[in-house]
C-alpha positions as CSV (number, residue, x, y, z in Angstrom):
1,X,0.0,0.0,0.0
2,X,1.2,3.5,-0.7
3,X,1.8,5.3,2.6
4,X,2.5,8.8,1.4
5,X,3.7,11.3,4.1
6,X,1.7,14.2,4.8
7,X,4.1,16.4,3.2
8,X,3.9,14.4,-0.2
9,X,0.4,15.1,-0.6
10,X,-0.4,18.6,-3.3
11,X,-3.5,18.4,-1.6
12,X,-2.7,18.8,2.0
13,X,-0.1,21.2,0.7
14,X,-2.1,23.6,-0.8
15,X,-4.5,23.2,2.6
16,X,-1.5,23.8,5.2
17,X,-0.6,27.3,2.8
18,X,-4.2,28.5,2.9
19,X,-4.2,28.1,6.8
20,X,-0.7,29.4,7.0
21,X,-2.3,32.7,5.1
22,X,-5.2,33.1,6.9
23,X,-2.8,33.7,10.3
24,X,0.1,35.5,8.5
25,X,2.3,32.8,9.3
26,X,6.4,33.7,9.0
27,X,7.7,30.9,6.9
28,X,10.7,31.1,8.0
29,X,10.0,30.2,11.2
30,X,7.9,27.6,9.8
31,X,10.4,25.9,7.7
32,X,12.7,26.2,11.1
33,X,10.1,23.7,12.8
34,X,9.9,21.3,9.7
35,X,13.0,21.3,9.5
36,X,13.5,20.0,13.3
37,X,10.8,17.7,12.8
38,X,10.3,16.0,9.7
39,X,13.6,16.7,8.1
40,X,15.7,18.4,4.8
41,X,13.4,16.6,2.5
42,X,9.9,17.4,4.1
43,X,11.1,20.9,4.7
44,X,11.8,20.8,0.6
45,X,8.7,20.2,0.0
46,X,7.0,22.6,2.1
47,X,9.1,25.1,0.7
48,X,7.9,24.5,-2.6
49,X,4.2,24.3,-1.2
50,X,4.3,27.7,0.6
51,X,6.4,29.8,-2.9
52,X,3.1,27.9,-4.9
53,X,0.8,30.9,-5.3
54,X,-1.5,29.1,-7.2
55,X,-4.5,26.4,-5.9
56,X,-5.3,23.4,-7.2
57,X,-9.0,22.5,-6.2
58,X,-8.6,19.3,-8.7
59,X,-5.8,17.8,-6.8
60,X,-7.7,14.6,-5.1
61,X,-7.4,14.4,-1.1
62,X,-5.3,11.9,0.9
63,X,-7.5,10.0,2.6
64,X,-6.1,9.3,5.8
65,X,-6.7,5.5,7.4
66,X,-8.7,6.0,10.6
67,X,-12.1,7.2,11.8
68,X,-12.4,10.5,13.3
69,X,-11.3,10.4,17.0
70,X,-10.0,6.7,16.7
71,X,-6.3,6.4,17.5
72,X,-3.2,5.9,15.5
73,X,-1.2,5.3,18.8
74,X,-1.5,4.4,21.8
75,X,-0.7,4.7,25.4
76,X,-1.2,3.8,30.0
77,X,-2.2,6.1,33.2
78,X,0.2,8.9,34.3
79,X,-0.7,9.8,37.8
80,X,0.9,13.2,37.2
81,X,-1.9,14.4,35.1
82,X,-3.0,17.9,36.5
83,X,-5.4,20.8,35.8
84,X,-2.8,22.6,33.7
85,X,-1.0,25.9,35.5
86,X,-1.8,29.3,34.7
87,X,0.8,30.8,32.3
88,X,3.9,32.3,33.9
89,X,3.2,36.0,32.2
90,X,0.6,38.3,34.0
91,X,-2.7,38.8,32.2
92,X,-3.0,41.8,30.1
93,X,-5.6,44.4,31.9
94,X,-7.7,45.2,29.4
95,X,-11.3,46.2,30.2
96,X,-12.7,43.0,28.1
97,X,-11.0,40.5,30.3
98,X,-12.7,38.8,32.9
99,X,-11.7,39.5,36.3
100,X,-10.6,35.7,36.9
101,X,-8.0,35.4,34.6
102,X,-10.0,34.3,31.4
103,X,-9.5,35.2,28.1
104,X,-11.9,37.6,26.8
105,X,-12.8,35.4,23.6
106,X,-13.3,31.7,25.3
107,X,-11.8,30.0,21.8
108,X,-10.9,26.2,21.5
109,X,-8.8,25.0,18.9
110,X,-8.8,20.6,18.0
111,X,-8.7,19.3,14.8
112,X,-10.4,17.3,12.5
113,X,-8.1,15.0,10.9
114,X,-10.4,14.8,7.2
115,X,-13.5,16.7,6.4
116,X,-16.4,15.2,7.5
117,X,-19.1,13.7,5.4
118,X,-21.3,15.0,6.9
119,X,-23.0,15.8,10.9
120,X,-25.5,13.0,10.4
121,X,-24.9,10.6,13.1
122,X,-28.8,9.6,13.2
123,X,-28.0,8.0,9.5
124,X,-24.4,7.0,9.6
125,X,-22.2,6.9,12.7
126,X,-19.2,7.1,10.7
127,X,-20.1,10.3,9.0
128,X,-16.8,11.8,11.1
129,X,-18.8,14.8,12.0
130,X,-18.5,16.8,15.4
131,X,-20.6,14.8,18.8
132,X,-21.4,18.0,20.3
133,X,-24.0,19.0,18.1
134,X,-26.6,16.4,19.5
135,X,-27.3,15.2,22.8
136,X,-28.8,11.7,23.8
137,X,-31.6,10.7,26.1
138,X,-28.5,10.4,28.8
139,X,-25.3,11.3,28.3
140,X,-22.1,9.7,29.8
141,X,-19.8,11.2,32.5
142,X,-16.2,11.4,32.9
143,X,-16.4,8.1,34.7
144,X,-18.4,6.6,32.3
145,X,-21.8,6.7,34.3
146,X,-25.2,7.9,32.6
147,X,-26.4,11.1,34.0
148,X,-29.5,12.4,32.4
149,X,-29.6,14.9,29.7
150,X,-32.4,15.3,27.4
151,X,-34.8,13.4,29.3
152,X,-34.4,14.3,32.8
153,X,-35.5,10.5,34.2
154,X,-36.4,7.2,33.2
155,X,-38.0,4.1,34.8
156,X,-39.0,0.6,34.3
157,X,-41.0,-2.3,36.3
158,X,-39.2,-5.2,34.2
159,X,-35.9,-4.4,31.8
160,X,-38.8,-4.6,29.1
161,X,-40.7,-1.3,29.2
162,X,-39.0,1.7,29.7
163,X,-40.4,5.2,30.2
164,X,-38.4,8.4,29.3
165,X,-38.9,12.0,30.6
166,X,-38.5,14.4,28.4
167,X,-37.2,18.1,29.5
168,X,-39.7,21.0,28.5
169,X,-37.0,23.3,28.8
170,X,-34.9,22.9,25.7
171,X,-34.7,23.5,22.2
172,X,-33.1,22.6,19.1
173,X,-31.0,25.4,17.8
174,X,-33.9,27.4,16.0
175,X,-35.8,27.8,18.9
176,X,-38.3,24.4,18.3
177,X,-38.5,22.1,21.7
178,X,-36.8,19.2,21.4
179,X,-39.9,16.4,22.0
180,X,-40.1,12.9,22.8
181,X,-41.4,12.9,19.0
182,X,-37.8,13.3,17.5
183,X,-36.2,10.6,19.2
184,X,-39.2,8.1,18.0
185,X,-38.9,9.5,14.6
186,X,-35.2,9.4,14.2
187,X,-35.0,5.5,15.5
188,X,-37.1,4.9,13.3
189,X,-35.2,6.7,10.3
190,X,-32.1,5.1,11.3
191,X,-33.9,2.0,11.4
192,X,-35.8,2.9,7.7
193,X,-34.3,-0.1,5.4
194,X,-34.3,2.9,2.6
195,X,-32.1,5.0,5.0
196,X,-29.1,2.4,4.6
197,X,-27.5,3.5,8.0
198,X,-24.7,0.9,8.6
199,X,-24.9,0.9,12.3
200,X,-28.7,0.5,12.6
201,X,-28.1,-2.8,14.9
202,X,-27.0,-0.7,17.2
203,X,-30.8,-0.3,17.9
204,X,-32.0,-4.3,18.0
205,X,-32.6,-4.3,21.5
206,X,-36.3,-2.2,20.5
207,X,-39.2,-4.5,19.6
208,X,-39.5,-5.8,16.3
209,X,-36.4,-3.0,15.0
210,X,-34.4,-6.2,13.7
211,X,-37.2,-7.6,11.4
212,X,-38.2,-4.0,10.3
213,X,-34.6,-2.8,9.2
214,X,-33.7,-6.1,7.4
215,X,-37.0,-6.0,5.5
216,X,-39.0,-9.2,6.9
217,X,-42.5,-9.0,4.9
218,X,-45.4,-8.2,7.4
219,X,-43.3,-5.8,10.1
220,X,-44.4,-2.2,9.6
221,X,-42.7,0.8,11.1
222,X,-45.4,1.5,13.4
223,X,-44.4,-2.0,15.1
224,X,-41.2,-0.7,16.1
225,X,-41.2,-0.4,19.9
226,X,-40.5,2.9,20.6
227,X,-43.6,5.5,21.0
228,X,-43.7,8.9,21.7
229,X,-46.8,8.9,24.3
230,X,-47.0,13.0,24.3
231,X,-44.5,15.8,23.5
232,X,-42.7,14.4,26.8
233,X,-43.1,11.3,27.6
234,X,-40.9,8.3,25.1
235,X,-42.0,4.6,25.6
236,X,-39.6,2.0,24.4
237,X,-40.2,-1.7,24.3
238,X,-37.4,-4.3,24.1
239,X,-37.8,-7.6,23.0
240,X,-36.8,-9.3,25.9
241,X,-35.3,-7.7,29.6
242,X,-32.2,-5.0,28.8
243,X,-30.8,-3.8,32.1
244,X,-28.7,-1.5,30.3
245,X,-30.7,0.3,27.8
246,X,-30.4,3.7,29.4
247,X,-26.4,3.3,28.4
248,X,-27.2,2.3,24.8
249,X,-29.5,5.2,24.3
250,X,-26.9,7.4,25.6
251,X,-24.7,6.8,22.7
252,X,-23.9,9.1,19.7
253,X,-25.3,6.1,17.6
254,X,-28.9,7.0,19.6
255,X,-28.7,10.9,18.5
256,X,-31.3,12.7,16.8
257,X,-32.4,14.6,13.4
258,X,-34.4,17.5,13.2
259,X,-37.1,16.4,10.9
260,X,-38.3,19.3,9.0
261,X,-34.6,20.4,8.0
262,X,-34.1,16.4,7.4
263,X,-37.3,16.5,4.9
264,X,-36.7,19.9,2.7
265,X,-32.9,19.6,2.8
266,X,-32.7,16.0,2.3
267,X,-28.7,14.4,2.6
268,X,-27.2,18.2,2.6
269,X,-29.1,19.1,6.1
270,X,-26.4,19.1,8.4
271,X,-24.4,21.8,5.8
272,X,-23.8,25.3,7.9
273,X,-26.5,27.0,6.2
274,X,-29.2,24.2,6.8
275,X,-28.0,22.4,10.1
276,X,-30.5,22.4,12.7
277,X,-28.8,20.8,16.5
278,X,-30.0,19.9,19.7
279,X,-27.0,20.0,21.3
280,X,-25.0,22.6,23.3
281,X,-23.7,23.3,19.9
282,X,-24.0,24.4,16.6
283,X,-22.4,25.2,13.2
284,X,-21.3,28.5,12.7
285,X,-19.5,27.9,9.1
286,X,-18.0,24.8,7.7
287,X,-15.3,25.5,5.0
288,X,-15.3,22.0,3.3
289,X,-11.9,20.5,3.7
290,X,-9.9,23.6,5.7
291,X,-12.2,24.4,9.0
292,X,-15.1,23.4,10.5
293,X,-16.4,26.1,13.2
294,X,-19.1,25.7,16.3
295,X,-20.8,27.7,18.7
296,X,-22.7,27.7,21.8
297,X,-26.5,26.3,21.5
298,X,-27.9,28.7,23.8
299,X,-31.4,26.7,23.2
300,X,-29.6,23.9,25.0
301,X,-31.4,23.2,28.8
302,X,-27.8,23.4,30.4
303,X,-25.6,25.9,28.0
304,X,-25.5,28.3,31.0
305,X,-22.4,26.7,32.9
306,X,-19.9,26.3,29.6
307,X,-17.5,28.9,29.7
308,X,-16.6,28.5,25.7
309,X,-18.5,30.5,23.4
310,X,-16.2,28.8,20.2
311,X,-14.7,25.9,18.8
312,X,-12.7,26.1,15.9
313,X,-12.0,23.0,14.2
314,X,-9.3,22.9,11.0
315,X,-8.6,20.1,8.8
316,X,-5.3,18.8,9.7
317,X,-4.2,15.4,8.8
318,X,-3.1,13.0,11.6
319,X,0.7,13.5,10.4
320,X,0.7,17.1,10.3
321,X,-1.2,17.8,13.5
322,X,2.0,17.4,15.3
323,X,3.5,20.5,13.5
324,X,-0.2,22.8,13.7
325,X,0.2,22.0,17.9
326,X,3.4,23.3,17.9
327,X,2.8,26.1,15.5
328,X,0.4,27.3,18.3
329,X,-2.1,26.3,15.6
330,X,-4.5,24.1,17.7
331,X,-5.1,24.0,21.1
332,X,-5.1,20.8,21.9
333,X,-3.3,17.9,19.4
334,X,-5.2,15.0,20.6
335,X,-3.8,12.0,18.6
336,X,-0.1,11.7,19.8
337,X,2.2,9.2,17.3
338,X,3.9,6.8,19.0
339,X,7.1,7.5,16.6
340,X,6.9,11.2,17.9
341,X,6.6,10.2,21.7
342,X,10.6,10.1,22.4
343,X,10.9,13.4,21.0
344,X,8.2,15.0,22.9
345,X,9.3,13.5,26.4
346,X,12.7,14.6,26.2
347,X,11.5,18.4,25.5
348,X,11.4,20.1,28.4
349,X,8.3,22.4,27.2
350,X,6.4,19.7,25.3
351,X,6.5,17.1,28.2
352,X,4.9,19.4,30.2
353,X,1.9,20.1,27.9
354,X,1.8,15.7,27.4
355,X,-1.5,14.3,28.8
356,X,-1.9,10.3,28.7
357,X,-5.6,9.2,28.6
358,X,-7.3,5.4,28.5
359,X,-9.5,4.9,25.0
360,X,-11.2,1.9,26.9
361,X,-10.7,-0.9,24.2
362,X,-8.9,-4.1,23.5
363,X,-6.3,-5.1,21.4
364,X,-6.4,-8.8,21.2
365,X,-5.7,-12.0,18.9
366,X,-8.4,-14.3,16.9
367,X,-6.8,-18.1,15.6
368,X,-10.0,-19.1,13.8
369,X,-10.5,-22.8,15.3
370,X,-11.8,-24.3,12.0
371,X,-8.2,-23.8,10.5
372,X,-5.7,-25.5,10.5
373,X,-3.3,-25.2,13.1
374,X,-5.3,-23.7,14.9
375,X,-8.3,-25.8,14.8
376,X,-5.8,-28.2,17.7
377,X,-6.6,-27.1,21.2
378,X,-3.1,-26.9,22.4
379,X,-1.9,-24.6,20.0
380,X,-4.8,-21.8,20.9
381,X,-3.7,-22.0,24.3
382,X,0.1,-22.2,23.8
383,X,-0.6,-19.0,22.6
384,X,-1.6,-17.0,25.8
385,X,1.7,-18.4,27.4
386,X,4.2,-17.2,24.6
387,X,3.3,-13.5,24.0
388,X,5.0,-11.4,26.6
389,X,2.8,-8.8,27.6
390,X,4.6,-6.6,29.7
391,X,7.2,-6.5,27.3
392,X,4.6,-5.0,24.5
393,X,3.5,-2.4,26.9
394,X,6.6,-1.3,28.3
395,X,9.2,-1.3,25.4
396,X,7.5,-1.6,22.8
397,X,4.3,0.9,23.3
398,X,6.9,2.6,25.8
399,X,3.7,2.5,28.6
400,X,0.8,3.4,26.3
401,X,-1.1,0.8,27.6
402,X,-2.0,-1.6,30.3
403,X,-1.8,-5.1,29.5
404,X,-4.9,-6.8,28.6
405,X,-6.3,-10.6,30.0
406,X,-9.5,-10.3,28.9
407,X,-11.9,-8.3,26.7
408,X,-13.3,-5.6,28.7
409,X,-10.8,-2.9,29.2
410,X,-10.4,-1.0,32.8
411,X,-12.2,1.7,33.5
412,X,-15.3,0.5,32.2
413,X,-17.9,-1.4,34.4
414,X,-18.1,-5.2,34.8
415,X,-14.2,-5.0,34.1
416,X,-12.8,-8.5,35.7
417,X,-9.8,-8.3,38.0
418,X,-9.0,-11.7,37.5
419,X,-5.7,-12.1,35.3
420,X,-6.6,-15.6,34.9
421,X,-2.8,-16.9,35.1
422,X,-3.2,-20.6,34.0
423,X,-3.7,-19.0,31.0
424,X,-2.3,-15.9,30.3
425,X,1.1,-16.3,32.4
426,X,4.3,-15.7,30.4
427,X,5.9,-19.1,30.3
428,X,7.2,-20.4,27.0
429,X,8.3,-23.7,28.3
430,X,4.7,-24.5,29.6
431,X,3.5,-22.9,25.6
432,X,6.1,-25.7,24.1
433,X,4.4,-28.4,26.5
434,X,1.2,-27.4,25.4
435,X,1.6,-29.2,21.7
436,X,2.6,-32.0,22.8
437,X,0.2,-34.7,21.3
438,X,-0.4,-32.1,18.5
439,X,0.5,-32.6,15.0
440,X,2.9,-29.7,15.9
441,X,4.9,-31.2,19.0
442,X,8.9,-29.3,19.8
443,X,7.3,-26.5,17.6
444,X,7.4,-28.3,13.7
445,X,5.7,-29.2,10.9
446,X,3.4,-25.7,10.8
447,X,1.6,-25.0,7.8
448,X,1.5,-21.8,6.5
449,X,0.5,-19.1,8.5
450,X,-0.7,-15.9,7.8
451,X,-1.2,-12.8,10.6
452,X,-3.8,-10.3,9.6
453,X,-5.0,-6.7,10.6
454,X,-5.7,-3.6,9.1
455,X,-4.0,-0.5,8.5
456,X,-4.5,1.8,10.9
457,X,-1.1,3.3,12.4
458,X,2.5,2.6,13.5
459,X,1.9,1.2,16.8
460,X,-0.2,-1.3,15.8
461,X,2.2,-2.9,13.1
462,X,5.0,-2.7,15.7
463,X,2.8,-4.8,18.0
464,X,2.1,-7.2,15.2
465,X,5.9,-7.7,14.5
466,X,7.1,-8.4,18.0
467,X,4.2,-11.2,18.0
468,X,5.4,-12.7,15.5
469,X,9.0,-12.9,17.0
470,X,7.5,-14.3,20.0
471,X,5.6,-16.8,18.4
472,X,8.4,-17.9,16.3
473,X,11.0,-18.1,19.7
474,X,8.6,-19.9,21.6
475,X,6.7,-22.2,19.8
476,X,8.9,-22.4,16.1
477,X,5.7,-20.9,14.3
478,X,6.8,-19.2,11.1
479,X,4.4,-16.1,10.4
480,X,4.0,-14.1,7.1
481,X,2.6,-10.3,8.3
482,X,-0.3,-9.0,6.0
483,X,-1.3,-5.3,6.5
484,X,-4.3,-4.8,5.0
485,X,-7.0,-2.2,3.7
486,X,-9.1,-1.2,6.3
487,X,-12.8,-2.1,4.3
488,X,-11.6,-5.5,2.6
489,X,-9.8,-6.4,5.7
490,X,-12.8,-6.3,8.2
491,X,-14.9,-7.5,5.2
492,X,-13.1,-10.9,5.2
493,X,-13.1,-10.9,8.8
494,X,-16.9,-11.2,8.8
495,X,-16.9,-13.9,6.2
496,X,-14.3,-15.5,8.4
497,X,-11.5,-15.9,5.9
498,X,-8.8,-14.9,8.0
499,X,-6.7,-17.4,9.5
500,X,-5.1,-15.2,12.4
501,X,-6.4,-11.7,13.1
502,X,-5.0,-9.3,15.1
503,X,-7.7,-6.7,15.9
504,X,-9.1,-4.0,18.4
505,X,-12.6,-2.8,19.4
506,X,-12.9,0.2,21.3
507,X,-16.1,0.3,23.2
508,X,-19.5,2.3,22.1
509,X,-20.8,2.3,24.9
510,X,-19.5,1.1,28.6
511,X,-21.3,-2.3,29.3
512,X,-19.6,-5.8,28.5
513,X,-22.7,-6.5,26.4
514,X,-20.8,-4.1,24.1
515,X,-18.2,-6.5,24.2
516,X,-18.8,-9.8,25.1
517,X,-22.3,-9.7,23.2
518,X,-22.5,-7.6,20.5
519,X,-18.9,-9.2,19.4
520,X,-18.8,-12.7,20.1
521,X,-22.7,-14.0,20.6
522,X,-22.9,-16.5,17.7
523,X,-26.2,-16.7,17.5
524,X,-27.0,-13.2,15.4
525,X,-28.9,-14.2,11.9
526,X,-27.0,-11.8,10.3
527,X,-23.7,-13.5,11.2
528,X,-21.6,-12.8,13.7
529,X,-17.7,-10.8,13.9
530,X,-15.5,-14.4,14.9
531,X,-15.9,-17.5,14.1
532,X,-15.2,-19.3,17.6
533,X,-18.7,-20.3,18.6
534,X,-19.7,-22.1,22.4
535,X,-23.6,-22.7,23.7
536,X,-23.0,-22.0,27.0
537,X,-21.2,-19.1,26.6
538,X,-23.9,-17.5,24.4
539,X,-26.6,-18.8,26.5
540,X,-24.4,-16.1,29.5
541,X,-24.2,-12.9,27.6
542,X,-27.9,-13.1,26.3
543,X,-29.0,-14.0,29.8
544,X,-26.5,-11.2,31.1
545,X,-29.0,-8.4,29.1
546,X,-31.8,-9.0,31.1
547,X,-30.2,-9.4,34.7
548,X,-31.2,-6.4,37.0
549,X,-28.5,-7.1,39.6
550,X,-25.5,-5.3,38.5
551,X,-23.3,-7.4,40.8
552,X,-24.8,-10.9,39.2
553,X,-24.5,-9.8,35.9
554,X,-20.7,-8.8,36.2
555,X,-20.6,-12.9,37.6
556,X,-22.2,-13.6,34.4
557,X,-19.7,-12.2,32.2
558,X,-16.7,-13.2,34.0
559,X,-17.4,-16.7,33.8
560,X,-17.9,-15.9,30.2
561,X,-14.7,-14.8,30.5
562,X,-13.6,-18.0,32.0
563,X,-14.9,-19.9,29.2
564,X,-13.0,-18.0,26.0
565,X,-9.9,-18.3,27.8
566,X,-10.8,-22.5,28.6
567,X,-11.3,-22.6,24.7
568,X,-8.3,-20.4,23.4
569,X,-10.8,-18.3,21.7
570,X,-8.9,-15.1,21.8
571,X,-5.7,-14.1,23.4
572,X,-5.9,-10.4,24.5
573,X,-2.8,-8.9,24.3
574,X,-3.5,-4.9,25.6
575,X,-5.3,-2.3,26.4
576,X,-4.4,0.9,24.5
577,X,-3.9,4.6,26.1
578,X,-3.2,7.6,23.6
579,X,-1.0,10.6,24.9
580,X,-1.8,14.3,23.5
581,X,-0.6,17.7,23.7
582,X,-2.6,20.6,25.7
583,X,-1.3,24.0,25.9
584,X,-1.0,25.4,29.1
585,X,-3.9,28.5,28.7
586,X,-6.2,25.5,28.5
587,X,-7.6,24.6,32.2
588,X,-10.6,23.1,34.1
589,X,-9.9,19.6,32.0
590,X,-12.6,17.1,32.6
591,X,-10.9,14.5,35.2
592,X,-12.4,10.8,36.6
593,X,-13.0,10.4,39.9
594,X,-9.3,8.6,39.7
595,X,-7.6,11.9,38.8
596,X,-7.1,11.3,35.4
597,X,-7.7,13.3,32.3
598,X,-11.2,12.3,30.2
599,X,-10.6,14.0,26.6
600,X,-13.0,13.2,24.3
601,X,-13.2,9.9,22.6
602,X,-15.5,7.1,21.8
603,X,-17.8,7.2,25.1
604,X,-17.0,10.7,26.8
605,X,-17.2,13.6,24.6
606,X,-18.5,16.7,26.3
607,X,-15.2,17.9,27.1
608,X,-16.4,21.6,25.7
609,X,-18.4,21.7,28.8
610,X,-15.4,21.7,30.9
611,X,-12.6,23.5,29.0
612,X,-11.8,27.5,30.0
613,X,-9.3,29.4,28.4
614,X,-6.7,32.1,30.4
615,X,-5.4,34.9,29.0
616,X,-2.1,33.9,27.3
């Protein structure tokens, strides 16, 4: 695969010398800082870019590998993660400037790493637009917990039926109340078989929404079971008990539309000009493929206590965010590369501004147990005992993780202490023992073997190459590396043609029926992610949804838990942390009740409710 550098690209070439224009940027102190940090050839380049006077709008754009907000790298918790200090220099006394230090313009600076399709989460998740422009029944805290948001309580007498309360004292962002009737219309657009939205199973838990989206002859929308019962009061019907709906509605995947801009603007109703939010945000301009700029909802019920009145959000490739942080360009550069991590530590101003934060998923292997070797017993589990984990984590990922035992990742609840050591311990002597009376006894005679993951960054292939050394020390294995193309990789995973997978999932939402369920329950009609399959363990996690008892349901899944690792179903490998770069007039950062920093990511992303800016 071609893996251009950023500074290779015409495209994001002629992108960086329109933003470098807009701030009258000194190129000569920007080639001084390419220079340092991606060398004579990259500074070349940019040299050329920024004495290019002309633009080229037919130059195609570099697609970049990963979904908005999903890592390249990644990282483990740093205990010295503050509130950032005030800046050193007094605050200028100007009239405009608050009396408690804050900047008189309260504006916020993150990137975008590609221009988003669109703001359309209601129809496709992956649209890579901003979260803060819609809010959920619930919404999720920095520890993870469901606090209520647009409806202000919920209840139920049986995990079946469950009643919503909507507020009466908010609006969408043209002043029309935000009703129980746009959440039962919207779940039932996403659900819509002619709407095509790819994540629409997010929503199978509501009655009869399976049979309705995938077309079964006889199921009407009006079957669906969600109902708005008046302007503030949402009924939703499951098909069978679901403890933990109030988490999966709290999910971006569970957002809303605004229907009449939906209906007269069709597909282009989330552009600036037509966008209607609920949310404590809304568009203020979107410049397709250089900025994308929000502000304050003042409809929304609880706009009052967010200090920032802006967010300004340039399109900045993953590669080249590095430079814009240190260009004073962005605010916060929240994708740290693992390549860069050396460089930043050992600079006395940039290790100051580093924060480490958990993205709550899993990094884990899949032998398919229908192949051979891997359809022998022994050779599944020899696996957890010759992968040295706390070698990956700490010299390889350089701490950027926490090593990982089973699926769901710490800091999420039903996480399970238990290490399990009988099969996870580092021990390559007991690995070797473990094919004896195998085809593949003392670690010979393996067939062909192929490890397989997508593209999607450098600390993942680096991963996937120490693996394979360990594999081949301990147990003889010799392993061919395949990085593949993101679509046609996952596509074969689903159709289980993948011998060996190395693969991640980063929760949606913070339940292990996000986890254990949604990603290893064999019994969906539709098929199902891996192709290890066990009756009791499904008959668990379906029995897990419907459990009231938080404690016995955690029981549930660990001895779920217990029965993957029996079987060599997976071995999971680590737990992946990211590190980023804040700049010091950035305070108030949204912290756990663990002290550590909760940036926005796939759960948690109302971090503009917390940020304040000082005077700088």
């Amino acid at each position: 695969m071609v893996n251009r550098k950023w500074w290779e690209s015409a495209r994001q070439m002629d992108l960086l010398r329109k933003r470098f224009e807009s701030i009258h940027m000194d190129r000569r102190g920007f080639l001084k800082l390419a220079g340092a940090a991606t060398g004579t050839a990259a500074t070349m380049s940019l040299l050329a870019a920024c004495e290019d006077d002309e633009d080229d709008d037919d130059v195609a754009v570099e697609e970049p590998d990963d979904d908005d907000d999903e890592p390249a790298d990644e990282p483990e918790p740093d205990d010295d993660d503050e509130d950032v200090d005030e800046p050193d220099e007094e605050p200028d006394d100007d009239d405009d400037a608050p009396a408690d230090g804050l900047a008189a313009e309260q504006v916020f600076r993150r990137n975008f790493e590609r221009d988003p399709q669109s703001h359309d989460f209601n129809k496709d998740l992956y649209c890579g637009g901003d979260f803060n422009l819609f809010t959920m029944l619930g919404q999720f805290n920095t520890d993870l917990e469901v606090d209520p948001d647009m409806a202000e309580s919920w209840e139920t007498d049986d995990s079946v039926t469950w009643i919503f309360h909507m507020r009466d004292d908010t609006y969408w962002s043209n002043g029309d109340p935000v009703t129980a009737h746009d959440y039962e219309w919207s779940w039932k657009r996403q659900l819509n078989p002619e709407t095509a939205a790819p994540y629409a199973g997010f929503l199978y838990d509501i009655q009869n929404a399976e049979p309705f989206n995938t077309g079964e002859e006889g199921v009407e929308i009006d079957d669906v079971g969600v109902q708005a019962l008046d302007d503030h009061t949402l009924e939703v019907v499951c098909e069978g008990p679901r403890a933990y709906l109030p988490t999966v509605v709290s999910y971006i995947a569970a957002a809303p539309s605004h229907r009449p801009s939906v209906e007269e603007h069709g597909d282009q109703w989330t552009e600036a000009e037509n966008i209607v939010t609920n949310g404590p945000w809304t568009l203020e301009s979107w410049e397709h493929d250089v900025s994308v700029v929000l502000i304050r909802n003042d409809g929304y019920w609880n706009s009052d206590p967010i200090t920032l009145e802006r967010v300004v959000r340039p399109i900045i490739g993953t590669d080249a965010s590095q430079l814009a942080y240190e260009n004073d360009e962005l605010d916060w550069h929240y994708r740290g590369q693992l390549g860069q991590l050396e460089r930043v530590e050992n600079d006395p101003e940039l290790s100051e501004q580093m924060h480490r934060y958990n993205l709550t998923g899993t990094w884990y292997l899949v032998p398919d147990p229908n192949v051979e070797p891997f359809d022998e017993l022994g050779v599944r589990l020899a696996i957890g005992h010759a992968i040295d984990r706390d070698t990956i984590v700490d010299q390889v990922l350089r701490g950027l993780a926490t090593p990982a035992y089973t699926f769901q990742p710490p800091g999420a609840p039903g996480f399970d202490e238990n290490t399990y050591p009988e099969y996870t311990d580092y021990d390559p002597e007991k690995a070797m023992s473990l094919l004896e009376g195998t085809p593949y006894e003392g670690g010979q005679n393996w067939p062909p073997i192929t490890l397989t993951h997508r593209e999607e960054g450098d600390a993942p292939r680096a991963v996937a190459e120490v693996i394979i050394q360990m594999l081949s020390e301990n147990l003889g294995m010799e392993i061919d590396h395949e990085e593949g193309e993101p679509v046609e990789t996952y596509e074969r995973m689903w159709e289980h043609r993948l011998q060996f997978m190395w693969v991640r999932w980063f929760n949606d939402y913070p339940d292990p029926n996000n986890t254990l369920f949604q990603v290893w329950y064999s019994g969906f009609p539709t098929g199902h992610r891996h192709p290890w399959s066990d009756e009791e363990f499904d008959r668990l996690v379906a029995e897990a949804r419907g459990e009231e008892d938080e404690e016995t349901r955690w029981a549930m899944y660990h001895e779920a838990n217990q029965i993957q690792l029996e079987q060599g179903a997976a071995a999971y490998i680590y737990n992946p942390w990211n590190y980023g770069l804040m700049k010091p007039w950035v305070t108030n950062l949204p912290m756990n009740s663990e002290g550590e920093f909760v940036p926005q990511w796939n759960i948690f992303f109302r971090e503009y409710d917390h940020y304040q800016i000082l005077e700088h």
